[in-house]
C-alpha positions in Angstrom: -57.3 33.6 -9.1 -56.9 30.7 -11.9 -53.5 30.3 -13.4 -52.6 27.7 -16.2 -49.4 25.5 -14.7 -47.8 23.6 -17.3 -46.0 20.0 -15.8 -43.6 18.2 -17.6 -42.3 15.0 -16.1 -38.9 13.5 -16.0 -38.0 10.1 -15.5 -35.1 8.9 -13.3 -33.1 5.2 -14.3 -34.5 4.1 -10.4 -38.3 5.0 -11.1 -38.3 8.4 -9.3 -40.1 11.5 -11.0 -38.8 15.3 -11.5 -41.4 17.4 -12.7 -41.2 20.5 -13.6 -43.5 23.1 -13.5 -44.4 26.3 -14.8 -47.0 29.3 -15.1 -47.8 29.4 -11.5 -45.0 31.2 -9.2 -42.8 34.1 -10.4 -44.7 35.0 -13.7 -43.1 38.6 -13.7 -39.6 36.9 -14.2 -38.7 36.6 -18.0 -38.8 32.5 -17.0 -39.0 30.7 -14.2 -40.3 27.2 -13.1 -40.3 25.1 -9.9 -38.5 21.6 -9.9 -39.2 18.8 -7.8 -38.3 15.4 -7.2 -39.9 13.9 -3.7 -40.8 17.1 -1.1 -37.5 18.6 -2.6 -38.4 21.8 -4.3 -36.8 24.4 -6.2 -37.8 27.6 -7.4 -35.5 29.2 -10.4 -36.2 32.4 -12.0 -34.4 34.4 -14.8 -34.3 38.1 -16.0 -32.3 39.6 -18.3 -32.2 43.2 -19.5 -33.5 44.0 -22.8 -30.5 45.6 -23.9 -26.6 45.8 -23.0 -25.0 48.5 -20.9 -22.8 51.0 -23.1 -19.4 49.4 -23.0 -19.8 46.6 -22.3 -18.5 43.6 -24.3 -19.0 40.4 -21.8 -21.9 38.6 -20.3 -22.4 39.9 -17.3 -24.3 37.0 -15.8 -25.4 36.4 -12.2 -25.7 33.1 -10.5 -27.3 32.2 -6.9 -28.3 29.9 -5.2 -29.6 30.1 -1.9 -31.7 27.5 0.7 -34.5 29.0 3.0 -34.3 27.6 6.4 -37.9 27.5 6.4 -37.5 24.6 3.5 -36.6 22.3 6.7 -38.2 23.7 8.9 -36.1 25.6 10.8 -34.7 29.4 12.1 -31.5 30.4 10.5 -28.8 31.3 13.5 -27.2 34.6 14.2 -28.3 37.7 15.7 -30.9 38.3 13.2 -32.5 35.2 12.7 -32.3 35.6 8.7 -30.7 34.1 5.6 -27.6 36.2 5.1 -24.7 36.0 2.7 -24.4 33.1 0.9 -23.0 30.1 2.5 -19.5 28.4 1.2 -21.9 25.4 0.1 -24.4 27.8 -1.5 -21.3 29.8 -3.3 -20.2 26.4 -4.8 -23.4 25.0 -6.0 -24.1 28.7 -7.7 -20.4 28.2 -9.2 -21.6 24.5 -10.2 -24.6 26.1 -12.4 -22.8 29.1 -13.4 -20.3 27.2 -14.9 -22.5 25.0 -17.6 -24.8 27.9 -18.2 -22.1 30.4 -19.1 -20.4 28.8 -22.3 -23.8 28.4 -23.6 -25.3 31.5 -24.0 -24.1 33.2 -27.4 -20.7 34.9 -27.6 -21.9 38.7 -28.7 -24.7 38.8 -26.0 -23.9 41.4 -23.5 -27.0 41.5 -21.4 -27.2 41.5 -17.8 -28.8 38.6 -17.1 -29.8 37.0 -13.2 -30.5 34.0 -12.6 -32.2 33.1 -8.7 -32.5 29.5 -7.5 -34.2 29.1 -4.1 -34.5 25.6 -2.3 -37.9 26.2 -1.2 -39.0 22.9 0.2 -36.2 20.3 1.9 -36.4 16.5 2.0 -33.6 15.0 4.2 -32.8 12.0 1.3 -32.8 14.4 -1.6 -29.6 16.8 -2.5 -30.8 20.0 -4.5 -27.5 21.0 -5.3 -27.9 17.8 -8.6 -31.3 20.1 -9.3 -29.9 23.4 -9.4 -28.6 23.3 -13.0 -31.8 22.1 -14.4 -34.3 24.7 -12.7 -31.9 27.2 -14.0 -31.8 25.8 -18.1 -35.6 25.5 -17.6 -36.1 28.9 -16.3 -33.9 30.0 -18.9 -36.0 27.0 -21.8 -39.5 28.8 -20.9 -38.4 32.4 -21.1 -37.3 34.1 -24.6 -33.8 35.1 -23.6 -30.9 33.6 -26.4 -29.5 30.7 -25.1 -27.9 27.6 -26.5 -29.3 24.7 -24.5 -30.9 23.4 -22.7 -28.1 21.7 -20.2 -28.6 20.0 -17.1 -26.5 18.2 -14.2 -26.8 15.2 -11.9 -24.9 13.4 -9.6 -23.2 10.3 -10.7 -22.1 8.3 -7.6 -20.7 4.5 -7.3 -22.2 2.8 -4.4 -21.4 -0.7 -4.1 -20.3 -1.2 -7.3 -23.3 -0.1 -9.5 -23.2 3.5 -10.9 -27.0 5.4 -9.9 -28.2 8.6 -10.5 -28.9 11.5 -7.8 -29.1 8.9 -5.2 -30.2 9.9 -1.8 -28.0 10.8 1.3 -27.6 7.8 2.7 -27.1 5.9 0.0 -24.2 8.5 -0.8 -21.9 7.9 2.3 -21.3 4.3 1.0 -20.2 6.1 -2.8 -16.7 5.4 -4.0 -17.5 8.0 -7.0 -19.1 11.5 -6.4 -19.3 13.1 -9.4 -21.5 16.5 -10.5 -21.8 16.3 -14.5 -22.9 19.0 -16.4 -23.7 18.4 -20.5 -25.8 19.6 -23.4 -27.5 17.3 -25.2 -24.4 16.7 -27.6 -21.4 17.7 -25.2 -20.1 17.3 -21.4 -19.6 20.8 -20.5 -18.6 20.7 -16.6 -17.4 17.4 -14.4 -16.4 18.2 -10.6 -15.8 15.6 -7.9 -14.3 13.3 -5.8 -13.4 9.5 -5.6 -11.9 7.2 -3.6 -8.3 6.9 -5.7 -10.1 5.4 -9.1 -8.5 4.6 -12.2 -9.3 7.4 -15.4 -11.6 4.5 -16.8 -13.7 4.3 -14.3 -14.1 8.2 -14.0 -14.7 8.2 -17.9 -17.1 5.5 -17.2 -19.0 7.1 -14.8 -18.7 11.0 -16.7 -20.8 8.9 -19.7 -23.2 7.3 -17.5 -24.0 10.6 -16.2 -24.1 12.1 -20.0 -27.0 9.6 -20.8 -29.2 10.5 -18.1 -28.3 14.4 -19.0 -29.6 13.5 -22.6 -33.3 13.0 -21.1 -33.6 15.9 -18.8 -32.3 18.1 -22.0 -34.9 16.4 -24.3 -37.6 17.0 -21.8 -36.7 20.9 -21.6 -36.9 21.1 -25.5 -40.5 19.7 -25.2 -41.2 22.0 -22.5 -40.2 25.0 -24.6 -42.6 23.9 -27.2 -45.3 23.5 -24.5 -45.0 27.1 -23.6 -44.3 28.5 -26.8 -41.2 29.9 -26.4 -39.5 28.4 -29.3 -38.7 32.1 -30.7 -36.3 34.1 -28.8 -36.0 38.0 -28.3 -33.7 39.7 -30.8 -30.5 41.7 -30.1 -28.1 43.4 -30.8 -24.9 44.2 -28.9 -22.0 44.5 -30.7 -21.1 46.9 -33.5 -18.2 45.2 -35.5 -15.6 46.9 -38.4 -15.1 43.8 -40.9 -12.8 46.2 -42.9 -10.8 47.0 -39.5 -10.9 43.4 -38.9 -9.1 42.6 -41.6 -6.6 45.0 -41.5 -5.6 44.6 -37.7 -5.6 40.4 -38.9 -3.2 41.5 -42.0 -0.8 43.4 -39.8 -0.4 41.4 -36.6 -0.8 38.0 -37.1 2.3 36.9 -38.4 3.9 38.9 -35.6 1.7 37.2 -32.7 3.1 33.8 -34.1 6.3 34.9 -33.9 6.0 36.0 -30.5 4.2 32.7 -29.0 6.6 30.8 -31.1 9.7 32.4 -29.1 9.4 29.9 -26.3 9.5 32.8 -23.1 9.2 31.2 -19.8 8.8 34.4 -18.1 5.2 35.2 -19.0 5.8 39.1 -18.1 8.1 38.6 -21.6 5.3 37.1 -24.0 2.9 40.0 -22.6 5.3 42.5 -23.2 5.9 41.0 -27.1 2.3 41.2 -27.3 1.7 44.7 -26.2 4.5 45.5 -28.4 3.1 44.3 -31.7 -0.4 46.1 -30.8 1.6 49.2 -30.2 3.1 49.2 -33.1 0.5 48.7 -35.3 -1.0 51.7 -33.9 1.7 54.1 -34.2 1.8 53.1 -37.6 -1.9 54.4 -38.4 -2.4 58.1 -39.3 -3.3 60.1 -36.6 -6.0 61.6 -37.9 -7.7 58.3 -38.3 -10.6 57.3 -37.4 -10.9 53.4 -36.1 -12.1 52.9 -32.7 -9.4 51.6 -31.0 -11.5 49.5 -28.7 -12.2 47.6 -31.7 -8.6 47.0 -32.4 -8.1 45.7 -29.0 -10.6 43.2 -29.6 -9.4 42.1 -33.0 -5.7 41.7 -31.8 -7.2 39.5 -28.8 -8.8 37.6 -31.3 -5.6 37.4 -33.4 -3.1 36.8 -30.5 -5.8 33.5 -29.6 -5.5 32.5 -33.2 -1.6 32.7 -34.0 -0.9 30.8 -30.0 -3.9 28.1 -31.1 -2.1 27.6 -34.6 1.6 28.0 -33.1 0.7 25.0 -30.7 -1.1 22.6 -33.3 1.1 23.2 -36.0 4.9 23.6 -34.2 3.6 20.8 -31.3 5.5 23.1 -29.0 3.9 25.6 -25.9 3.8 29.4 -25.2 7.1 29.2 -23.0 8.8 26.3 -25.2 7.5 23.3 -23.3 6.6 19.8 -25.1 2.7 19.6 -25.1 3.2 16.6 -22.2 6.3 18.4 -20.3 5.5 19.6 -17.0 7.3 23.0 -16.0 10.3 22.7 -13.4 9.5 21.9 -9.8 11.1 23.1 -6.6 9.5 22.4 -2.9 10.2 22.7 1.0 9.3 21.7 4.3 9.7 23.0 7.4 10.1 26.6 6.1 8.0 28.1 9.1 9.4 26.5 12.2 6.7 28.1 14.4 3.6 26.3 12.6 2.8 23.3 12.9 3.3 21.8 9.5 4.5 24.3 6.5 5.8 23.4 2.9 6.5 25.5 -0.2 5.5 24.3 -3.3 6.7 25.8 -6.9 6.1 24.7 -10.3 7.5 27.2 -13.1 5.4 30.7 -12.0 3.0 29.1 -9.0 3.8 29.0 -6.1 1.9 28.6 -2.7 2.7 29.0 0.8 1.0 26.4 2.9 0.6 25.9 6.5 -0.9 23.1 8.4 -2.5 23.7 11.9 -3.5 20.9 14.4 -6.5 21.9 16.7 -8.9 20.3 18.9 -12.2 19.9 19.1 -13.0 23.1 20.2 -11.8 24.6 17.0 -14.3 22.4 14.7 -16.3 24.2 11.7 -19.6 24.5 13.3 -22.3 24.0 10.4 -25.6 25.5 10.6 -27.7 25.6 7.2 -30.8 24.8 6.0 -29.9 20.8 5.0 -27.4 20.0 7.8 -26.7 20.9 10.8 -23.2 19.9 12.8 -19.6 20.5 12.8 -16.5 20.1 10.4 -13.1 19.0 11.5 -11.4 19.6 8.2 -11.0 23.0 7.0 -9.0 24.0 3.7 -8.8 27.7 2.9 -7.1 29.1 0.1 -6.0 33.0 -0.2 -5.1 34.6 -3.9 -3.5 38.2 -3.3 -3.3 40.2 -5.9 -0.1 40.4 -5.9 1.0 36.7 -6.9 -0.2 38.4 -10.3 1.3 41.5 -10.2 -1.1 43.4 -10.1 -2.8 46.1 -7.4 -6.7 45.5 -6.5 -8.7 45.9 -2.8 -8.5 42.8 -0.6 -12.2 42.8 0.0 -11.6 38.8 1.6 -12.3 35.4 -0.7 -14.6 35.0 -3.6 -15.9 32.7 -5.2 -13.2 31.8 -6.7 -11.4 31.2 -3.6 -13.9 29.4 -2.5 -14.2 27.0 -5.3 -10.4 26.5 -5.5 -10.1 26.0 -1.8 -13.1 23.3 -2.2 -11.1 21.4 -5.0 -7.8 21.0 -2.8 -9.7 20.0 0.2 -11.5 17.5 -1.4 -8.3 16.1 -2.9 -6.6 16.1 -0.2 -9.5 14.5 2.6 -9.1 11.2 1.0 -6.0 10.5 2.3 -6.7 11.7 6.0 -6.7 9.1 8.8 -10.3 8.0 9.4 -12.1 10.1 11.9 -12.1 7.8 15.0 -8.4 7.8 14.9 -8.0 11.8 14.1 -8.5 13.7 17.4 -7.1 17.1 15.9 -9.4 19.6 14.1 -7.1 20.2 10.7 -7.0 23.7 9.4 -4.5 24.0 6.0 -4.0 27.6 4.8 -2.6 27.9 0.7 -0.9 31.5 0.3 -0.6 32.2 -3.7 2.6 33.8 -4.0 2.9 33.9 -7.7 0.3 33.0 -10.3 0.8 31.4 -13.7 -1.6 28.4 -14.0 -3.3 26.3 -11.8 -2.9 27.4 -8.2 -5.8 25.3 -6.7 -3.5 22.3 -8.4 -0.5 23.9 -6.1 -2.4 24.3 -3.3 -2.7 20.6 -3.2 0.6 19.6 -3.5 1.9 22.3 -1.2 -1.0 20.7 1.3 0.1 17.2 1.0 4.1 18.4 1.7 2.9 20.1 5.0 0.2 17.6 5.9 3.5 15.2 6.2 5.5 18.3 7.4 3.4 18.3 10.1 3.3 14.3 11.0 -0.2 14.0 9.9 -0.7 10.0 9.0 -1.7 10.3 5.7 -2.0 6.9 3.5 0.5 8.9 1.0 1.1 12.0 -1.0 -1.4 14.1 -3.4 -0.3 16.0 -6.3 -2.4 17.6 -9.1 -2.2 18.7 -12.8 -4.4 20.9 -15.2 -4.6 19.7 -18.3 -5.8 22.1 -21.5 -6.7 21.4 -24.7 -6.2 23.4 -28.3 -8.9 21.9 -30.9 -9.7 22.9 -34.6 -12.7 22.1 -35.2 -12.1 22.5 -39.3 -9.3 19.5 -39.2 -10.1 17.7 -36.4 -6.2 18.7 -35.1 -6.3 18.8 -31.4 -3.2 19.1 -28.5 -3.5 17.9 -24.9 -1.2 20.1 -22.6 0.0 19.4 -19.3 0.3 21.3 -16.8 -1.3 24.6 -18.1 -0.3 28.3 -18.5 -2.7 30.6 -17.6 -2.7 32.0 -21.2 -2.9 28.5 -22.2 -6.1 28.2 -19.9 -7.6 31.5 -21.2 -7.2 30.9 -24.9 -7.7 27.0 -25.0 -10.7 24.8 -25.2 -10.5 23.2 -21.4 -9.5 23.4 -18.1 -8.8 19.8 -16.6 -8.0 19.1 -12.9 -6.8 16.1 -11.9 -5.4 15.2 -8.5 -4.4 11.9 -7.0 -2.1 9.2 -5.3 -0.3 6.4 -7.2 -3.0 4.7 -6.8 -6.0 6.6 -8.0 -7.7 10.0 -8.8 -8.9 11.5 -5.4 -10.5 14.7 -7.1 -11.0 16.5 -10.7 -12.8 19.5 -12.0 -13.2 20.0 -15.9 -14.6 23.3 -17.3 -15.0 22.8 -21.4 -15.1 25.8 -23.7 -16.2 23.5 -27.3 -19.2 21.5 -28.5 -18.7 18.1 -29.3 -15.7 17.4 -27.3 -14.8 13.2 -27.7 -14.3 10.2 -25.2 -11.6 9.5 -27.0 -10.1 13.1 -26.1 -10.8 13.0 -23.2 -9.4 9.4 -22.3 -6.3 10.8 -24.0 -6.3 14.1 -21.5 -6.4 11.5 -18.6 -4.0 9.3 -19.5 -1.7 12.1 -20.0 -2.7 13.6 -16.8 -1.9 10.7 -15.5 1.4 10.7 -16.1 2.1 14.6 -15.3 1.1 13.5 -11.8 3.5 10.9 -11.4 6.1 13.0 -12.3 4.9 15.7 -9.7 4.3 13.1 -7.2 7.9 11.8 -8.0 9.5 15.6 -7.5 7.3 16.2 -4.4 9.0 12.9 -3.0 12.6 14.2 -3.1 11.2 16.8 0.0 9.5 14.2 2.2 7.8 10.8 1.2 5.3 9.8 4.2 4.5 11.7 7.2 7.2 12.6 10.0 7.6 9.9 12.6 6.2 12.4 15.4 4.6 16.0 15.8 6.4 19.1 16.0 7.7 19.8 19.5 5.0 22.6 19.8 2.2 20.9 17.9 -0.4 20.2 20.7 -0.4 16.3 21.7 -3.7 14.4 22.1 -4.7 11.3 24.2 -8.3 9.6 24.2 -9.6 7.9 26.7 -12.8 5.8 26.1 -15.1 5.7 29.7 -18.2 3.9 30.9 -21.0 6.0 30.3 -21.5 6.3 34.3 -18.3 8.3 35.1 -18.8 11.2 32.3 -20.5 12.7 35.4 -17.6 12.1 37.3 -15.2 13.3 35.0 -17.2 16.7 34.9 -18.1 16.8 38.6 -20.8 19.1 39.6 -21.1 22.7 37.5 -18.2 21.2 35.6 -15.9 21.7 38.8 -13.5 18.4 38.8 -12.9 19.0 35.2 -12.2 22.4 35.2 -9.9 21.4 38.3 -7.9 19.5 36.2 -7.6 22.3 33.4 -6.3 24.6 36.0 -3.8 21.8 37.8 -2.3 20.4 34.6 -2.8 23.1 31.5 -4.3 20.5 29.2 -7.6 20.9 27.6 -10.6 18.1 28.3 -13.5 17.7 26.2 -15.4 14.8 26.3 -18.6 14.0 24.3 -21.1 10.6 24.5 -20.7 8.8 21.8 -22.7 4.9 21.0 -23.3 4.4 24.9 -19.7 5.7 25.9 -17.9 8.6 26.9 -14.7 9.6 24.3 -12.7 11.5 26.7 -10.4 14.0 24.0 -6.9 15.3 26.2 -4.5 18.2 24.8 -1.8 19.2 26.1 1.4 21.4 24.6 3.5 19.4 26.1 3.6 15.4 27.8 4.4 15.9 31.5 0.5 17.7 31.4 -0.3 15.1 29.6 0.9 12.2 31.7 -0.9 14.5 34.6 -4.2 14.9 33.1 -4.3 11.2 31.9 -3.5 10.0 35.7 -5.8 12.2 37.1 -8.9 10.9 34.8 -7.7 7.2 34.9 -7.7 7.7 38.5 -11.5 9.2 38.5 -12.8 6.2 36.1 -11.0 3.6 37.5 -13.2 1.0 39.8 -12.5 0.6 43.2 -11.7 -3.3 44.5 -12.3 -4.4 47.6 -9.1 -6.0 49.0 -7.3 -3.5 47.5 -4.9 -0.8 49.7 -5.2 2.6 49.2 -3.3 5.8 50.1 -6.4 8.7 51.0 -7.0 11.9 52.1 -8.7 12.7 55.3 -11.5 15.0 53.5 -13.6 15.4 57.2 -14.0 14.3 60.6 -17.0 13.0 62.3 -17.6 11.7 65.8 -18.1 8.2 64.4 -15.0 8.5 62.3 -13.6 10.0 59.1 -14.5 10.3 55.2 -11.6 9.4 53.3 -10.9 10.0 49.4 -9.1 7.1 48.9 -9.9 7.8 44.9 -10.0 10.8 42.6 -13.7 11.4 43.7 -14.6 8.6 45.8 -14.9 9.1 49.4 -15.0 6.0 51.7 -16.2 6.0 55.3 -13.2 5.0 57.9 -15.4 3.6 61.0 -13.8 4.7 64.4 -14.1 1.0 64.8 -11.4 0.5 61.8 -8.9 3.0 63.2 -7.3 0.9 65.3 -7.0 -2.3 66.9 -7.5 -0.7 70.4 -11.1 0.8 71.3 -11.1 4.5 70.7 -13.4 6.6 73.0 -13.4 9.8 70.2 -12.0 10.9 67.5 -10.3 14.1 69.1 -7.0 14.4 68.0 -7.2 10.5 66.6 -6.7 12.3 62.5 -6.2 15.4 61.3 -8.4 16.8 57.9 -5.2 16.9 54.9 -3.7 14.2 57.0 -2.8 10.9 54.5 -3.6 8.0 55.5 -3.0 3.8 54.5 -6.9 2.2 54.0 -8.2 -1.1 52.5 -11.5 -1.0 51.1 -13.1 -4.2 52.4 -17.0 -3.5 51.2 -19.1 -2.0 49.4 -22.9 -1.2 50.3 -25.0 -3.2 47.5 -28.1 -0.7 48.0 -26.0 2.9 48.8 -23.1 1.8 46.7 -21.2 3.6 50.2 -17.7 2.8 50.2 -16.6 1.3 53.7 -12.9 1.9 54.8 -10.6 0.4 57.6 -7.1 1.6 58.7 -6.5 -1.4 61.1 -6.8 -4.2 58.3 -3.9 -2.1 56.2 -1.6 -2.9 59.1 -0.2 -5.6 60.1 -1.5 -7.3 63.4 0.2 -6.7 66.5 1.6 -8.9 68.8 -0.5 -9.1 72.2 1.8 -8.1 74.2 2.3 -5.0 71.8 -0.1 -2.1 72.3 -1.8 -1.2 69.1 -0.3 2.0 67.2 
């Protein structure tokens, strides 16, 4: 069978090539195309339904992303040997593309739309997740479905200085900046990453690097959609407006909305009640036999309430619940509130509030990672919970979303900057952030709260984390804009940006941006920063008053680790034979003993809840790995007796044979009744066998000599 691919080529700033192509797989799909950049290859394809289910008055849109095992080669894990629910790492790299796509399509297109990406070929060096975007807005350029791209993201990292684009994975553990950008052609729509505590310039710097190289792959799409003809797209209709109702709901509430933002609640269950109240009342004052669809009025007052809280904020220069536009709400926090965990804090800023506890494991307790791209293990695990009651509100706990899973992301990647390197960490690290009450920016919480409990629980982190979301109100008409710190989540809902920023005092560790306008400036942004900057000082400043560097020493209960570094010879030792000296001295002291080979060495990893089985443990291994001397005097065990004398374990494992010669200075005839097996007895090694490597014991040169007229003992 012929088919007629279309190629369009993209060129990197290194010299590398994407190309993507279309016409060949997945033809039924409204679009879809295959991306690929080395033996990296993604497949994207996008449906949407021709028209909108009745009711509805959203964009219900569908993101995944999922990697085949057989990309690389492999079998997935698990009973069933198949790709299953979506990873974490798959969840946040659908979450990554979701979020650029969404503000792009048009605002009254209700559609169901899906859009698939599947990593269908794997090369080691090359990331997919900076592909994802694009496949998507060029499944989305080729097919006739409304949409107001193209968009695309890449990774912007810093590696040694120099800023590159999607560079490979090895080049990306030496990266000071990783940063995933998002952008139309004209705007930066989406920015999340992480850096090594980096000034807001440099970020900026890096965002508009990024932008550039965004500026070609969208080009490149719009040449594509010419390619395929698909300039024209499909025509809709899915929304049935009332200007005349418009008008009227506009007339009668709007003056009444400003008056309600402009009253300056902090308790946001007031300014929804004042809300609610002036809908009410305007309908109870229309006739009852009218005949306006009240669904419609509901959407008209949204739309006023966004207007009158936009205009009360530009024009009064004064927030929902009465803030400044740069005042950060009032802060409250505690350690120590869960004396049973290992590390706990309480962190509360105006209607947030998490719950966070800190758990010390060991190695057994490490993430293991099975996917497609990587296999291995994690030692640093952040989760984040958000009940629905820290809103008020009833709804199934059906366990985390995506959501959770991209706020619990955030925070740990804020946080893991700070973290003692790896070769000086023995504990796995789990942190756990319980929302208690949302109003704003609980992934922001959640790292605070984690930084208090990290030093709760005697962690040695280089120094606290705090975080701030910053919001924006724009008008497009003037040109009038407001920066807010720390957000409402009204403020968030009805502005132009959510901007997450966390860091030490000396740097930004992490940030996520999600932008709602076209056009947005630099110059805005730089602005958002600097004032972010300064919100986090302040929070980093409160957070101080509870505790400002980690506790001298672990909880009593916390679990206490020891590491021992052993010639590669004595792992075996160690282990003993089925793993029976080990699991000897699991049973005799309580500790836990793992011990991996790592760079021609064995890393021997002790536990223990408490430091008597500790001291134990440690004496027992030392004495297994320690190196016989000859000269040296040792007190042994009498393990068995032979007629030409007696094996002695002089060391943890070592046996040593004590000659009948060596037992005495006087000749013995036998060795009936001479020892008895248990019996403890003084030896000197004094050789060792250069072939055998057979120790060779003697009883008689540990004593002193005896007189000759003495008889020998």
């Amino acid at each position: 069978m012929s088919y007629n691919a279309i190629n369009k080529t993209i060129p990197l700033p290194d010299g590398r090539e994407i190309i993507i192509e279309t016409g060949k797989l997945a033809k039924q799909a409204d679009g879809s195309v295959v991306v690929k950049l080395g033996n990296t290859m993604l497949l994207a394809a996008v449906v949407s339904n021709k028209e909108a289910r009745e009711g509805v008055d959203f964009l219900p849109l569908s993101v995944d992303y999922q990697e085949k095992f057989a990309s690389s080669g492999k079998i997935p894990g698990g009973f069933l040997r198949r790709e299953a629910r979506l990873s974490d790492y798959e969840i946040l790299v659908s979450r990554l593309v979701d979020r650029v796509l969404r503000p792009l399509f048009p605002e009254d297109y209700h559609a169901e739309t899906q859009v698939t990406i599947n990593l269908i070929s794997a090369d080691t060096e090359i990331m997919p997740d900076a592909l994802a975007a694009l496949a998507a807005s060029a499944a989305l350029a080729v097919s006739d479905i409304p949409f107001n791209g193209p968009i695309s993201e890449v990774r912007v990292a810093r590696i040694d200085g120099k800023l590159v684009i999607n560079p490979n994975v090895t080049e990306l553990q030496r990266a000071d900046i990783d940063l995933m950008v998002g952008a139309s052609y004209d705007s930066v729509a989406m920015v999340e990453g992480e850096m090594n505590e980096v000034s807001e310039a440099e970020m900026l710097e890096a965002i508009q690097f990024a932008h550039d190289a965004i500026k070609v792959q969208c080009q490149a799409q719009k040449e594509l959609t010419e390619l395929v003809g698909k300039t024209v797209k499909r025509e809709y209709s899915h929304e049935t407006h009332d200007e005349e109702l418009r008008k009227i709901v506009y007339d009668a509430t709007y003056q009444k909305a400003y008056e309600v933002a402009k009253r300056g609640s902090a308790v946001k269950a007031e300014r929804k009640e004042g809300f609610a109240s002036v809908l009410n009342e305007f309908i109870s004052s229309l006739p009852e036999d009218h005949t306006y669809d009240e669904g419609l009025i509901k959407t008209y007052f949204h739309d006023v309430e966004k207007e009158a809280v936009r205009n009360m904020i530009l024009n009064d220069r004064v927030r929902l619940d009465g803030r400044k536009l740069d005042e950060i709400r009032p802060i409250w926090s505690e350690v120590n509130y869960l004396p049973a965990t290992h590390g706990s804090a309480i962190f509360t800023r105006g209607e947030t509030q998490s719950l966070t506890t800190v758990t010390l494991g060991t190695k057994l307790d490490e993430q293991m990672i099975d996917s497609a791209m990587v296999s291995g293990t994690n030692k640093f695990l952040l989760h984040y919970n958000f009940p629905a009651y820290s809103t008020g509100e009833v709804k199934p706990n059906r366990g985390p979303g995506r959501r959770e899973v991209g706020h619990g992301n955030l925070a740990l990647r804020a946080l893991k900057k700070v973290l003692p390197p790896e070769n000086q960490n023995p504990y796995t690290i789990r942190i756990v952030s319980d929302i208690l009450e949302s109003n704003g920016s609980s992934s922001m919480a959640t790292v605070c709260a984690g930084s208090l409990a990290l030093m709760d629980a005697g962690v040695p982190v280089k120094g606290g984390v705090s975080g701030i979301a910053m919001g924006l109100i724009t008008d497009e008409k003037t040109g009038n804009f407001a920066v807010l710190s720390d957000i409402l989540g009204d403020e968030d809902h009805l502005g132009d940006m959510d901007f997450k920023v966390a860091g030490t005092k000396d740097g930004i560790t992490a940030c996520q941006m999600d932008i709602k306008v076209q056009g947005l400036s630099y110059e805005v942004l730089s602005q958002a920063l600097a004032q972010a900057n300064a919100g986090r000082s302040h929070i980093l400043n409160e957070m101080s008053k509870t505790i400002s560097a980690p506790n001298a020493d672990y909880k009593p209960h916390t679990p206490r680790s020891f590491n021992i570094v052993i010639d590669k010879e004595f792992i075996g030792a160690v282990i003993g034979p089925g793993g029976k000296v080990i699991q000897q001295i699991q049973k005799d002291t309580g500790a836990t003993i793992i011990i991996e080979e790592k760079n021609e060495k064995g890393h021997v990893n002790i536990f223990a809840s408490n430091q008597e089985s500790m001291n134990d443990a440690v004496s027992k291994i030392k004495g297994i790995v320690a190196q016989p001397e000859i000269g040296e005097v040792y007190i042994g065990k009498v393990k068995s007796i032979q007629p030409y004398g007696a094996f002695v374990e002089f060391m943890p494992g070592k046996d040593g044979l004590l000659h009948i010669s060596e037992i005495k200075f006087e000749r013995l005839e036998s060795m009936e009744g001479v020892l008895e097996i248990g019996e403890e007895v003084k030896v000197k090694l004094i050789d060792v066998d250069k072939k055998t490597g057979k120790f060779k014991l003697s009883r008689k040169a540990a004593l002193p000599k005896p007189d000759a007229s003495e008889p020998s003992k």
